[in-house]
N, C-alpha and C positions, 0 to 999 in steps of 0.2 A: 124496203118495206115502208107503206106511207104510216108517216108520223098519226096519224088517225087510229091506228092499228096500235102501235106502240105503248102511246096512254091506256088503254083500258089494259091492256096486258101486265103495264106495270104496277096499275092502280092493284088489280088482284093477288099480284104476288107480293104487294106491303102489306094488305090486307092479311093475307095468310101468313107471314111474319110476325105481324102484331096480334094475333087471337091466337098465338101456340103460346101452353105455359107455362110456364117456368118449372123445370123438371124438378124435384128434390132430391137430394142426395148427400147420403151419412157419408162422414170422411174416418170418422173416430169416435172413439169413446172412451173416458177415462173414469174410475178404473174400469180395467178391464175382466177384473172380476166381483161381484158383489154377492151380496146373501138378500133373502126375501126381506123388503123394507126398506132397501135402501134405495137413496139416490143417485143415480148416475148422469153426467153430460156428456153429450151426447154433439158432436161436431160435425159443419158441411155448409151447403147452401142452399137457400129456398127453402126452410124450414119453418118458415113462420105460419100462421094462422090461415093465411091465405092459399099455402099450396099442401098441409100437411093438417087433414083431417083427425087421424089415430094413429098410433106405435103400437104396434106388437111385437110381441116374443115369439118367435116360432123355431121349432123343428122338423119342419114339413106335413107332418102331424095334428100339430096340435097350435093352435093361435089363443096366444093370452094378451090382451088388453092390457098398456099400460099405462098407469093414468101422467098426462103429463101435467106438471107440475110449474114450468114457466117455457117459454117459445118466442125467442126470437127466429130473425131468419138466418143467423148462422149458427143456432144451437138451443138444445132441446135437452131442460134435464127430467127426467124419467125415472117413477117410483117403480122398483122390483115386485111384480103381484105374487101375490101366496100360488101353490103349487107352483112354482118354476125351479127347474134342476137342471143339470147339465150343462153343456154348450150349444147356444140359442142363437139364432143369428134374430136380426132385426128386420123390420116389416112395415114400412109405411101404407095408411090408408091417404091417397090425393083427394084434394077436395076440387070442385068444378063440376063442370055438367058430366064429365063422364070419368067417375069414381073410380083407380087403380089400385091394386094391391101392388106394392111394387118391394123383392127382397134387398135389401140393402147387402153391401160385401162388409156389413161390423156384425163381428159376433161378440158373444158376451158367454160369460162364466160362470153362473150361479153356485155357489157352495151350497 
């Protein structure tokens, strides 16, 4: 293959390396169960302002907003909103040009 050919080939595949984003992703949460009000942290990476829009509370159902409270990017603590019960799992909104709802594997406990 002539070297002519090569460069542009590999110009576009750094190119397409450096514009993917940095995925977020919950590792933990302590505790792991809370009542309406409280705070919780919330543990992972990519969490900070730049890749993680909104947290929600879901059970497939039903999505409740939660408001976050401080966010760096390996951890997120999050106020409990009114109506929440059960066993919830967690719900990032991405920020970027193209918004994901994406479910996290932490769930959480609401008394």
């Amino acid at each position: 293959m002539k070297l002519s050919l090569v460069v542009p080939i590999l110009m576009v595949a750094i190119f397409a390396l450096c514009a993917q984003e940095a995925m977020p992703r919950m590792s933990s949460i302590e505790p792991s169960s809370a009542k309406v009000g409280d705070v919780v942290t919330v543990t992972g990476e990519n969490l900070d302002k730049a890749n993680v829009a909104k947290v929600y509370l879901t059970n497939q159902k039903t999505d409740l907003e939660c408001e976050v409270t401080s966010q760096t990017a390996t951890e997120l603590k999050i106020k409990i909103p009114a109506k929440s019960t059960g066993r919830l799992a967690l719900m990032i909104l991405t920020n970027g040009k193209e918004q994901r709802l994406i479910e996290q594997p932490v769930k959480l406990t609401i008394e």
